[in-house]
C-alpha positions as CSV (number, residue, x, y, z in Angstrom):
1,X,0.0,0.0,0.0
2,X,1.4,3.7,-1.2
3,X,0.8,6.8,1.1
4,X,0.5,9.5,-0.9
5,X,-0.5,11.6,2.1
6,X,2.4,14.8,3.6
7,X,4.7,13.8,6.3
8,X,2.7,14.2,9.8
9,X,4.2,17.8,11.0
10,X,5.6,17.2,14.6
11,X,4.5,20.5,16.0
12,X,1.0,19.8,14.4
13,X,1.0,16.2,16.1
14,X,2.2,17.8,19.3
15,X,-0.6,20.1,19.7
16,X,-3.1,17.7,18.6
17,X,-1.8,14.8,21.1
18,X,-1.5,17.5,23.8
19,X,-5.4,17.3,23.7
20,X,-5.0,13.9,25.8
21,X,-5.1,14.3,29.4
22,X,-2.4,12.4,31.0
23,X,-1.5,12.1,34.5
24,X,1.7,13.8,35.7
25,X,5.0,11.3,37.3
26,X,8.2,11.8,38.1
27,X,10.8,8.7,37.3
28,X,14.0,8.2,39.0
29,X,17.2,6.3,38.8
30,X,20.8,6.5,40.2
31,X,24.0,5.3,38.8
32,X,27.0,5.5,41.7
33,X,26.1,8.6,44.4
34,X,24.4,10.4,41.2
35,X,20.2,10.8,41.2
36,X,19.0,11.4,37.8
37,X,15.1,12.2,37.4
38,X,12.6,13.5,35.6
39,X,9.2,14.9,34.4
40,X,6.8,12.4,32.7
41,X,3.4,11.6,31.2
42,X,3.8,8.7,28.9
43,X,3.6,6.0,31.7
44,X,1.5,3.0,31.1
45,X,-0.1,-0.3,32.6
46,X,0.8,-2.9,30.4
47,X,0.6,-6.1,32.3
48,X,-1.0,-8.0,35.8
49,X,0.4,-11.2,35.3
50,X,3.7,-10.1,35.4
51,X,2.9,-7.0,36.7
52,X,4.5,-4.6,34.3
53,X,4.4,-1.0,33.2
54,X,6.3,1.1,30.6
55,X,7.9,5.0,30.3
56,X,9.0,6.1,27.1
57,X,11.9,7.9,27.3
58,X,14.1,10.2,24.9
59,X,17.6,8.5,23.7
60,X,19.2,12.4,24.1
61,X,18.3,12.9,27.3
62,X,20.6,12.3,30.6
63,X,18.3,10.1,31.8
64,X,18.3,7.9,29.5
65,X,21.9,6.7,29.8
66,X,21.2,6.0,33.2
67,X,18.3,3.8,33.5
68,X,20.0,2.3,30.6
69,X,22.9,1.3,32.7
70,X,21.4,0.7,36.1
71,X,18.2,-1.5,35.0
72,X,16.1,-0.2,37.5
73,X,13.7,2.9,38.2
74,X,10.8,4.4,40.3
75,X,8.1,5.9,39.5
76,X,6.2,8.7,41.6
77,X,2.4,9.5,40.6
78,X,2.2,13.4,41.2
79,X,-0.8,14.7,43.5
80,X,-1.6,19.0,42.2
81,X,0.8,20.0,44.9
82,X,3.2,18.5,43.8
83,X,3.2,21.0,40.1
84,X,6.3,22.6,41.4
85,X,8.3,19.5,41.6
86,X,7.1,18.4,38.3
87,X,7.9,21.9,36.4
88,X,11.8,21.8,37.9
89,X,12.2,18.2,37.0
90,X,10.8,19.4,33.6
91,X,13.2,21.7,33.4
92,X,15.9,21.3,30.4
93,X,19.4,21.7,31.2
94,X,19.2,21.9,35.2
95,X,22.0,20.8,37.1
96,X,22.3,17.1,37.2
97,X,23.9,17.0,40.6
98,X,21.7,17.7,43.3
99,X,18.6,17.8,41.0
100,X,16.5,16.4,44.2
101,X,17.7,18.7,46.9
102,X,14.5,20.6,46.5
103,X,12.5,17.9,46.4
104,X,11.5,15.9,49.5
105,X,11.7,12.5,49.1
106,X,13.0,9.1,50.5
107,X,13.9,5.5,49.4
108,X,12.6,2.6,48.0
109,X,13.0,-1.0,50.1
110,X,13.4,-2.9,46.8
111,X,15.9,-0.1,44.7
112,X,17.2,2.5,47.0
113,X,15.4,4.6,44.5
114,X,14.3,7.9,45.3
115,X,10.7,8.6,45.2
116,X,8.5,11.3,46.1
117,X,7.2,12.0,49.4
118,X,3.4,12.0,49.3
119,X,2.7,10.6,46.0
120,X,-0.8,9.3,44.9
121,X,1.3,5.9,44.2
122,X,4.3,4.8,44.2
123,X,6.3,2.1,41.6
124,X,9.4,0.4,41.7
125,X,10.6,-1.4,38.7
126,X,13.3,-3.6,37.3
127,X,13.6,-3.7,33.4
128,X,12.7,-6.6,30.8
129,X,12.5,-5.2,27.7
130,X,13.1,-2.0,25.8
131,X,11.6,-1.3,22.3
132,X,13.4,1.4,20.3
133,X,11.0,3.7,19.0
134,X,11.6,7.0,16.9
135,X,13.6,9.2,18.9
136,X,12.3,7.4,22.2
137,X,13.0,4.2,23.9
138,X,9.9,2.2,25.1
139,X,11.3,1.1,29.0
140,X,9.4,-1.6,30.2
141,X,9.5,-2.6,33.9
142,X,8.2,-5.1,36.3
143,X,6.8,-3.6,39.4
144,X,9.2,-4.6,42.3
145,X,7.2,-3.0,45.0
146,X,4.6,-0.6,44.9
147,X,2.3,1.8,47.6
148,X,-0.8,3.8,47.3
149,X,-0.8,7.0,49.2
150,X,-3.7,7.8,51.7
151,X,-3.9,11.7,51.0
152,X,-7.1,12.8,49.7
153,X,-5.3,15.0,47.2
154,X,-6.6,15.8,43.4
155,X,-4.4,14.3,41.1
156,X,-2.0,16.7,38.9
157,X,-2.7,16.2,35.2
158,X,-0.8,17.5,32.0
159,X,-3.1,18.6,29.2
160,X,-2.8,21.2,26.3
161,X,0.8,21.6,27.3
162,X,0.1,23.0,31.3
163,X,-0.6,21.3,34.2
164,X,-3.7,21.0,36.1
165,X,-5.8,19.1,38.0
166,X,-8.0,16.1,38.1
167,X,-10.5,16.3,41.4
């Protein structure tokens, strides 16, 4: 079958997939002493028997590299105070070391992972596959250890490129 159809414009496909509300995480990893984290709404459940879910991560950035090497990463569902945490780990080009002094947090039993104090949910996850896709990686995990968080808090969302909330 021939396409005779124009190339998708990326900036078109951006705004028009920016009309799907997502929910807001932050993912973590270390490699030696060094946290790496970041900003992220392409998180999905994938499986319950294994338990597995996926990020989709960009090959150029820092992070990358890292959960590439160590294997293993934690995931931290955002609550709508939590927006300024997810705006600085959104940040391009922030200092990689001490990228999580502002941000309180603590560590996982399973990873030594940092994660997020007073999350909605927490993950921890060990990789079993990656899927190279475009100029992303598709990071598949299965959940090592996970915990649901008590607070009553909205949930912070990310639609039309700004953050919000879900009540």
């Amino acid at each position: 079958m021939t396409s005779h159809h124009e190339p998708v414009d990326p900036d078109h496909y951006r705004k028009a997939i920016g009309r799907l509300a997502t929910g807001v995480s932050v993912v973590t990893t270390r490699v030696g002493d060094i946290d790496h984290a970041m900003t992220i709404n392409s998180l999905t459940s994938v499986s319950l028997d294994p338990v597995l879910m996926l990020i989709s991560v960009e090959r150029e950035a820092r992070f990358f590299e890292a959960v590439m090497e160590r294997g293993e990463w934690a995931v931290s569902l955002l609550g709508a105070s939590a927006k300024p945490i997810a705006s600085w780990l959104a940040t391009r080009g922030r200092p990689l070391h001490g990228q999580l002094d502002r941000v309180p947090h603590h560590r996982g039993d399973a990873t030594g992972l940092a994660l997020v104090d007073d999350a909605l949910a927490e993950f921890e996850c060990r990789t079993v596959s990656t899927l190279d896709a475009g100029d992303h990686t598709i990071v598949v995990g299965e959940v090592l250890t996970l915990a649901v968080g008590d607070a009553p808090e909205d949930a912070l969302t990310y639609y039309r490129g700004a953050f919000g909330r879900l009540r």
